[in-house]
N, C-alpha and C positions, 0 to 999 in steps of 0.2 A: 426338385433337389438342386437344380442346376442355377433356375431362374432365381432363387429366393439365396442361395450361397450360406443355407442351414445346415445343420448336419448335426446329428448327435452322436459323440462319438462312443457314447457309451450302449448303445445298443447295436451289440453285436450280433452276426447270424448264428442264432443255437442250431446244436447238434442236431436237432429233430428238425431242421427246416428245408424245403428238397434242395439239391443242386444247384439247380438253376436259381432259385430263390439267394440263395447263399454265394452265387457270381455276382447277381444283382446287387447285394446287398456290398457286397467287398470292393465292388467297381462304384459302386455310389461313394463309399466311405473315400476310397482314393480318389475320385473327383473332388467331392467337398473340401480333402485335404489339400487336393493342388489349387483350387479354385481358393481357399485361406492363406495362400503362401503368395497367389499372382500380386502382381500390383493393382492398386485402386484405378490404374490407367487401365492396365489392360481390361480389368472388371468389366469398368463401362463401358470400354469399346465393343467388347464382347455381347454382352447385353443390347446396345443400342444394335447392333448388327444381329442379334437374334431375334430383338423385338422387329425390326425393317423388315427380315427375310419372313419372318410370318404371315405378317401386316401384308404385305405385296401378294404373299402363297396364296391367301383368302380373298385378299382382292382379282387375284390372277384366275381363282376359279368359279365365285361369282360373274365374273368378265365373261367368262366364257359360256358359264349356261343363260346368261342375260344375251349373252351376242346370237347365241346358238338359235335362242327363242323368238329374236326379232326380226333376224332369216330367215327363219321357218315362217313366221306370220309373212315376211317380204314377200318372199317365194311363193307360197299359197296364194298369195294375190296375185302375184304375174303369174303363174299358171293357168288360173284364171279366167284372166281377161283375153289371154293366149289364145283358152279355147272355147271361149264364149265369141271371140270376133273372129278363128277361124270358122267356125258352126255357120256364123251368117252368111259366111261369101257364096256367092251365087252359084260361080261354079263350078264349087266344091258340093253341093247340094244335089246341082242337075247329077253330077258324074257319081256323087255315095246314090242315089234315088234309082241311078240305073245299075248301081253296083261292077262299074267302068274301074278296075283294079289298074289297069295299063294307063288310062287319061289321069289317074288321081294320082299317080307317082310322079311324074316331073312337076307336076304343080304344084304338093306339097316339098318337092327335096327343095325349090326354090325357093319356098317359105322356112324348112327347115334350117338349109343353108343360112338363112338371116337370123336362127333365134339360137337363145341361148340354152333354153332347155335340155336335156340328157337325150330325152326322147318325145316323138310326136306319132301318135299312133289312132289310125283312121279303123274304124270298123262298122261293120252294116246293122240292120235290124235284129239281127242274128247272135250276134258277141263275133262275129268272124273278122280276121285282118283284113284289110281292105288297103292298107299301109302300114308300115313300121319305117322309123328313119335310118335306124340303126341295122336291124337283123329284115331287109328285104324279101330273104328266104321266107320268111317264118307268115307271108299273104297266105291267107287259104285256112289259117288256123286258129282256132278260138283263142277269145280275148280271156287271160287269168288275171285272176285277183279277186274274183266275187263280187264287185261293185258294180256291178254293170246292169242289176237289174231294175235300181232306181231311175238311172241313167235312162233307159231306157222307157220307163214311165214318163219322162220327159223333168228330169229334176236335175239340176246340175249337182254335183259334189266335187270334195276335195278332202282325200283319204293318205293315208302313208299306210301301203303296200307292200307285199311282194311280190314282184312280176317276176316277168323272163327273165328281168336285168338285174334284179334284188330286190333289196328294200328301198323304196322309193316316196318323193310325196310329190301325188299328181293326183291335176283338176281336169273332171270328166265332163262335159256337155253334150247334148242332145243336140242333132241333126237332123232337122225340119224339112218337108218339102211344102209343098206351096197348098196344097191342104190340111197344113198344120200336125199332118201326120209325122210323127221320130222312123225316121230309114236310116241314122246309124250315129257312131260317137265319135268323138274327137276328144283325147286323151292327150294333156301336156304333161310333163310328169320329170321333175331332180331325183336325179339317185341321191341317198340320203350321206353317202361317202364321198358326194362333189360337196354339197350343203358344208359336212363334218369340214372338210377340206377347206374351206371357204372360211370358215369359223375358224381353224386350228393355225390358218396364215393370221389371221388379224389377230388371237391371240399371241402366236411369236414375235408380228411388230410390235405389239405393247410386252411380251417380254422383252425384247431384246432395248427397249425405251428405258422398262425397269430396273433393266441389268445397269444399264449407263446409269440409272439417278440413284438406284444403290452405289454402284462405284461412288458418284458424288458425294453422296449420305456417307459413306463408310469413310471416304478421305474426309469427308467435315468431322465426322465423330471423331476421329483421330487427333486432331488438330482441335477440335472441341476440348477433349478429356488434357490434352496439353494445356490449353490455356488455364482448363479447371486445376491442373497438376499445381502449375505456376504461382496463381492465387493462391492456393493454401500451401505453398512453401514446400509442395513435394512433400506433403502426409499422409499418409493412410488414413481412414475417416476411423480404423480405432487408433492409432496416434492421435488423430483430434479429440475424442472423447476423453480419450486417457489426460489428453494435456488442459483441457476444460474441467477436470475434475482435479486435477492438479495446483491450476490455478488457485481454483474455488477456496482449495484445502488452504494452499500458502496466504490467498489475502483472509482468511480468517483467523490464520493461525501467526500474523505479524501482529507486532506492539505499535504501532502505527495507525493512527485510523486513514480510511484510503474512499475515495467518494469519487467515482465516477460521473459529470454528470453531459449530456450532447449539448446540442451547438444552441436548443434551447432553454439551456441550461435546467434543465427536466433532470434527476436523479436516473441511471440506469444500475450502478453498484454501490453498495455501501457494506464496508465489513463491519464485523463485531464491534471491533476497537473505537471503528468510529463512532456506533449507538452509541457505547457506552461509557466512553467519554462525554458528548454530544448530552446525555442521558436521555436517550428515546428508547420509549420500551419496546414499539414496533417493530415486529419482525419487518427483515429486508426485503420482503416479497411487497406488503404493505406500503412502502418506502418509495418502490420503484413506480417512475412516472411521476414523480411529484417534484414540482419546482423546489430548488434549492433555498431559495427565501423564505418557504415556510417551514422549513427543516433549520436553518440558521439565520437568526435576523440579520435583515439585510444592513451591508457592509462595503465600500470601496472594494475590498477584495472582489468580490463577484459582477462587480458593473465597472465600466469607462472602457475607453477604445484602448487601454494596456493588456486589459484582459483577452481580444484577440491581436494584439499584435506581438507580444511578447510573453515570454516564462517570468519566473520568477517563483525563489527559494528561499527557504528562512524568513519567510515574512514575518515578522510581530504583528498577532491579528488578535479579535476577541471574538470568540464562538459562540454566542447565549453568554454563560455566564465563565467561561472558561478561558485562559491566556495561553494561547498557540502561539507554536512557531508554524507557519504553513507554506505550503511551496503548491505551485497551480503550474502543470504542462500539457500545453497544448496537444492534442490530435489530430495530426496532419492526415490525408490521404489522399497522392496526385493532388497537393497543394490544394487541399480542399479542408477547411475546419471542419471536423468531426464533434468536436466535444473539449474537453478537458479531467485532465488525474489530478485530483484534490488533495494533498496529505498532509498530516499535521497531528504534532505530539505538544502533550502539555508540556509548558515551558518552566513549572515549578519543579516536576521532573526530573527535564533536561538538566538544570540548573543544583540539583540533588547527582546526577549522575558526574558532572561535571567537579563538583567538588572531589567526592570520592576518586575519581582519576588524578584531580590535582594531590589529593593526600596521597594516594600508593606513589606520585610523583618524588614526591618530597620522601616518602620514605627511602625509595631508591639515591635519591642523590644523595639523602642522610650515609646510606651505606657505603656509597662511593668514598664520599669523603674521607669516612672512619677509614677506611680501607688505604685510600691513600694516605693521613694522617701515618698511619700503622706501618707503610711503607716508609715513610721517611724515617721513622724512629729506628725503621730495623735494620735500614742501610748505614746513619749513624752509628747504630751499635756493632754493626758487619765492618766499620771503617776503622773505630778506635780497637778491637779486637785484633782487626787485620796489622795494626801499626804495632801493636802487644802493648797498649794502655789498658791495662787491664783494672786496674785500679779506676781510671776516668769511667769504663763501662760501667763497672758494678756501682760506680755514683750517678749514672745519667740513668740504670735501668730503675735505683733507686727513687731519685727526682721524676720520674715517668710515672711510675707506680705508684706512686702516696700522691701524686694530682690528679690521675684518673682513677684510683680506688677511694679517694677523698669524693671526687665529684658523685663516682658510683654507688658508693655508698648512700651519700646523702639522697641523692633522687631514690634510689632505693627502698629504703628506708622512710621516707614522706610520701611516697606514693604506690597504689597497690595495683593498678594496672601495670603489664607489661607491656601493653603498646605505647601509654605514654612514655612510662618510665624509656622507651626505645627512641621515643619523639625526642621527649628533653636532653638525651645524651647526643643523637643525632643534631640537633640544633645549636649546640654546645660546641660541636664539633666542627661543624661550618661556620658558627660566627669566630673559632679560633683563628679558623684559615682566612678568615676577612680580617681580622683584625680588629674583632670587637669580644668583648668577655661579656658572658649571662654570669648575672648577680644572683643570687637565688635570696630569698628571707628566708631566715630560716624558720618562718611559723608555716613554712606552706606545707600543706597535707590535705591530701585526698584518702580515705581509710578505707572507704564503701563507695557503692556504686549511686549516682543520680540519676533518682525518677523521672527526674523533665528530660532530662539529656540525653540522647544514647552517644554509644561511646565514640561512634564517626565523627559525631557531631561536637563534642567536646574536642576531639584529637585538630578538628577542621580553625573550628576558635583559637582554641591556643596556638597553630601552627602561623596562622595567616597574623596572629597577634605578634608573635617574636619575628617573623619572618619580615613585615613593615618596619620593628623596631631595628631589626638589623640594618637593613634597607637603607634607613633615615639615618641612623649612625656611620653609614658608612661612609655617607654623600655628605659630613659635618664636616669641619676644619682637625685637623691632628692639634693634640692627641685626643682618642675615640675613649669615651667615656662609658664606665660599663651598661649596659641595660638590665636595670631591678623589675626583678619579677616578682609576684608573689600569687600562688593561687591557696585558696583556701579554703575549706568546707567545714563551714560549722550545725549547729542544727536548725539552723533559719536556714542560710542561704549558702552558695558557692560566690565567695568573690573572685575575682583575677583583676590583677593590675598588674601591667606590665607598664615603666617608665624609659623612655631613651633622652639622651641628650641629643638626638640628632638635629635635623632643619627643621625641623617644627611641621605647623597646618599652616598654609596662607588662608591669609582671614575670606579671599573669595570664596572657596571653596567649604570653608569650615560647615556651612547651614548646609550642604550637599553632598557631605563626606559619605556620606552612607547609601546613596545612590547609586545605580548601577551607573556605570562607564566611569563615574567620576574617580579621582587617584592621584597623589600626590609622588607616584614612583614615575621614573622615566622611563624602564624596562620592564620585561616582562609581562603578568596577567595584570592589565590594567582596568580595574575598577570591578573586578570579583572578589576579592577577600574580605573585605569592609564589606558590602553588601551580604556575603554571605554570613559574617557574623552579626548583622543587625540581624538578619532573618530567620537564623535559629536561635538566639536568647528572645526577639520578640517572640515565638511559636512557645520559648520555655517560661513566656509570663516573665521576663528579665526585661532588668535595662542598660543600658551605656549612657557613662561619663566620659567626656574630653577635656581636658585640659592643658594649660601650659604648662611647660615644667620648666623653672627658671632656674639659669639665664635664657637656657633654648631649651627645644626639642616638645613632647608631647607628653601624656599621663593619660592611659585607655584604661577605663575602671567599669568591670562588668559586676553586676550583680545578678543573680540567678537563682529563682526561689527551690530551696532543696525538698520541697513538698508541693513540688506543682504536678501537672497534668501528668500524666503514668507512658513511657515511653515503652514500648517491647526492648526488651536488654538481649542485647548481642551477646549471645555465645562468648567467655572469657574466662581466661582459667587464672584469676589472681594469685600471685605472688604472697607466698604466705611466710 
C-alpha cells in the first residue's frame, strides 16, 4: 500500500469485518491519503530510503549466515590441524600412554596458553579427563558428548556438541603409541557463542559501514529528488500529466497549424490544423519521426544557417500548395538547439479577417463622426436659443433637417440593406467633415440581395471605393469637387462607379494598382483596399475598369455578374 502510493478510496471497511481488520483497513486509507497530499520530493525520498533500508536489511542478513558459514568451515579446520599435530608430539604420547595426569598438565597449559581455542582437552583410552584447559577440576571424569567412540577406533572427527561448556564445534583426534595402538584423545573445540560473537562483530563493522553509506545514499537522495524538483519546475507528476494533457487539448483545439520538429528537423508534433490545412490525411501518430521535407516540399524556410541562428515571424512562405504566413522559433536548452515551433495560418484567411476588422473600423469612425457632426449642430442650436434667436433656430433646425432627411431618405429608399444604407450616411458624413460632398445618381438601387457577393464583402468594396475617392479629393487643389457615385443592380449585373476629381493614378503605378502594397495614398492602410476589391469581384466572376476622369482625378468602374457563383447570405433583416 505504502510502496505503490495506491489506494482506493472507495472500499471501505464493512460492518462484518473483525476489528482489527477495520484498524488496518482505516490506518491504510489515512496513509494513502497522507502519502496523496505529500510532495513528489518527499515521495521519493521516502521510497529511495525504503528501498536502501531493505536492500542493505537483506544484504545485512545474507552477510551474516555467509560470514557465519565460512567460520565455521575456518574453525573446523584449525581445530583440526590443532589436534591432529597435538596427537603427534612425542611427549604427549609417552605421558597419555602412561596416563601421567600431573606431567600432561603443564605441557599442555603451555600449549593452551598459545592457542586460541575455547578449550583443549586430553583424555585416555577410557573417555576419561586426563586434561581440561579450562575446568582442571573436572581430571578424573568422563569425556561427554557421545563422539568419542569413533575417536577411539582411531578416526578423527569434527562435530558441534554439547559439552561441559555448551554447545560447541570441536575436532577430535586419536593418540597413538608406538605400537600403533589409540591410548587416548585430543579434543580442540570453539564454543559456538565465541564463533556467534566473532560473526556478530563483523556484521556491526559492516553495519555501522552501512549506516554511514545510507546516510550518504539518503543525503544524495535528498539533494537527488531536489534537482529532479528543479527540472520539472517544482510539479507534481500529476500536475505533469494534467498539463501534458492540457497541452495536447490546446494545440489541437487552436486555429493555427503548429509543427514541432528537433534539431533533425524530424517531425515530433503536429496538430490538427496543421494536417488539415497541409491536407494530410495521416493521423499524427503516423507523422511523427518523419522529416519535414517530405510532409512539405522543400523550401528556404526550413534550410540555410538563418534557420539556426535566428527566429523569425510572419514569413510569406508556400506550404505544398497553400500561401502562409509562417513564423519558425527556435528551442534553446542551456544554449543547446533542441528543435524548432513551426506556425502558420493561411494568408487568404488572414487577409478575409483583416478586412472585416478594417470594416467594423470604418464603421466605428462612421459613428464618431455622426456623433460629433450632431454635436456641433446642437451646440449651434444651444447658442442661438441661448442669445433668444429664436426665429434663426427654427430656420437652422429647419435647413439641418430637409438636408439630412433629403439625403436619408434617398439612400433609404434606393437601397434595402441597412448596413449599407449605415455605410453610405456614415461616409457622407465624414466626407462632409473633410470637405468633400458624395453625389449620389440618382438611378442607384440595390432592391435584393447578390448571389456572388455576400454582404461583408459588398459593404468592404464600396467602402474602400469612396474612402480612396475621398482620399484623392482631398489631397486636390480647392475648390474639392464632388465625388459621383453610382451603384446599380439590374438583372445582368451590379455595377458601381465611383468618380473623383482628385490627383488622379500616376501612370507608374497604374499596371500595379491592384497589387498588394502598392497605393497611391500617403496615409494610412496602404496598399489593402484595391487589392481587396480586385480579389473579391475576381472570386464574384467580375471585373474592374480604370480610367481618367478629365481634367483630373480617376473613374473605378466594377462590373459584378448578379447570377454568378451562389455565396451563403449573412443573416439581414432588410428594410422594408
Amino acid at each position: 500500500m505504502v510502496a505503490g502510493h495506491s489506494c482506493d478510496v472507495h472500499r471501505f471497511p464493512s460492518a462484518t469485518m473483525p476489528a482489527a481488520k477495520k484498524r488496518y483497513a482505516a490506518v491504510s486509507l489515512i496513509l494513502c491519503i497522507i502519502l496523496m497530499k505529500v510532495s513528489f520530493q518527499f515521495k521519493l525520498f521516502i521510497s529511495l530510503v525504503a528501498f536502501f533500508s531493505v536492500l542493505f536489511a537483506l544484504l545485512g542478513v545474507y552477510y551474516y549466515f555467509d560470514a557465519s558459514h565460512q567460520l565455521y568451515q575456518e574453525m573446523s579446520a584449525r581445530a583440526k590441524i590443532q589436534a591432529e599435530e597435538i596427537a603427534l608430539m612425542p611427549d604427549l604420547r609417552q605421558q597419555v600412554a602412561r596416563e601421567d595426569a600431573l606431567a600432561i598438565k603443564p605441557f599442555m597449559q603451555n600449549i593452551a596458553a598459545h592457542s586460541d581455542a575455547s578449550f583443549i582437552v586430553i583424555g585416555d583410552k577410557r573417555g576419561v579427563h586426563l586434561f581440561h584447559s579450562v575446568h582442571p577440576e573436572w581430571v578424573g571424569t568422563r569425556l561427554v558428548g557421545g563422539d568419542n567412540q569413533s575417536v577411539l577406533e582411531g578416526k578423527s572427527t569434527t562435530t558441534i556438541r554439547k559439552g561441559g561448556l555448551g554447545i560447541s564445534l570441536r575436532s577430535k583426534a586419536p593418540i597413538f603409541d608406538d605400537a600403533g595402538r589409540v591410548v587416548g584423545i585430543v579434543s580442540v573445540g570453539y564454543l559456538t557463542s565465541y564463533l556467534d560473537s566473532i560473526t556478530l562483530a563483523k556484521v556491526i563493522n559492516i553495519f555501522i559501514a552501512a549506516v554511514l553509506l545510507l546516510i550518504a545514499l539518503f543525503t544524495f537522495s535528498w539533494y537527488f529528488t531536489r534537482s529532479i524538483k528543479k527540472q520539472i519546475f517544482s510539479l507534481e507528476p500529476r500536475e505533469i500529466g494534467l498539463l501534458v494533457r492540457q497541452q495536447k487539448a490546446m494545440m489541437e483545439s487552436i486555429y493555427e497549424g503548429v509543427i514541432v520538429i528537433d534539431h533533425h528537423r524530424r517531425i515530433e508534433v503536429i496538430n490538427h490544423a496543421a494536417r488539415s490545412l497541409l491536407g494530410l490525411s495521416q493521423p499524427a501518430h503516423q507523422l511523427r519521426g518523419k522529416s519535414i521535407d517530405s510532409v512539405i516540399t522543400p523550401q528556404p524556410f526550413f534550410a540555410g544557417g538563418e534557420m539556426f541562428e535566428s527566429d523569425t515571424h510572419d514569413e510569406l512562405c508556400r506550404f505544398n500548395q497553400l500561401t502562409v504566413l509562417a513564423s519558425r522559433v527556435r528551442i534553446m536548452l542551456e544554449n543547446s538547439l533542441q528543435g524548432w515551433v513551426i506556425t502558420f495560418r493561411d494568408r487568404d484567411e488572414i487577409n478575409s479577417l483583416s478586412a472585416q476588422l478594417s470594416q467594423v473600423k470604418r464603421y466605428v469612425d462612421n459613428l464618431r463622426i455622426m456623433r460629433h457632426e450632431q454635436l456641433n449642430r446642437m451646440t449651434t442650436l444651444s447658442g442661438l436659443l441661448h442669445m433668444g434667436h429664436y426665429d434663426e433656430a427654427i430656420r437652422y433646425i429647419q435647413a439641418q433637417s430637409e438636408h439630412a432627411q433629403e439625403l436619408l431618405d434617398f439612400i433609404s429608399s434606393h437601397f434595402n440593406s441597412p448596413t449599407l444604407c449605415g455605410l453610405l450616411l456614415g461616409k457622407a458624413a465624414r466626407a462632409r467633415e473633410k470637405g468633400v460632398e458624395l453625389s449620389f445618381d440618382p438611378a442607384c438601387r440595390i432592391d435584393r440581395p447578390l448571389p456572388s457577393l455576400i454582404e461583408s464583402e459588398l459593404i468592404s468594396i464600396i467602402g474602400n471605393l469612396l474612402d480612396n475617392a475621398i482620399e484623392a479629393t482631398q489631397r486636390a487643389e480647392l475648390p474639392h469637387e464632388p465625388v459621383e457615385i453610382l451603384i446599380q443592380l439590374n438583372a445582368r449585373e451590379l455595377m458601381i462607379e465611383v468618380a473623383d476629381r482628385g490627383v488622379g493614378i500616376r501612370p507608374e503605378i497604374r499596371e500595379h494598382i491592384f497589387e498588394r502594397g502598392v497605393t497611391t495614398k500617403t496615409r494610412g492602410d496602404h496598399g489593402i483596399g484595391l487589392y481587396l476589391i480586385e480579389r473579391y469581384v475576381t472570386q464574384a466572376g467580375g471585373t474592374i475598369e480604370v480610367a481618367d476622369n478629365a481634367p483630373r482625378g480617376a473613374i473605378f468602374t466594377l462590373f459584378i455578374p448578379a447570377s454568378g457563383p451562389a455565396h451563403p447570405q449573412e443573416e439581414t433583416h432588410y428594410a422594408s
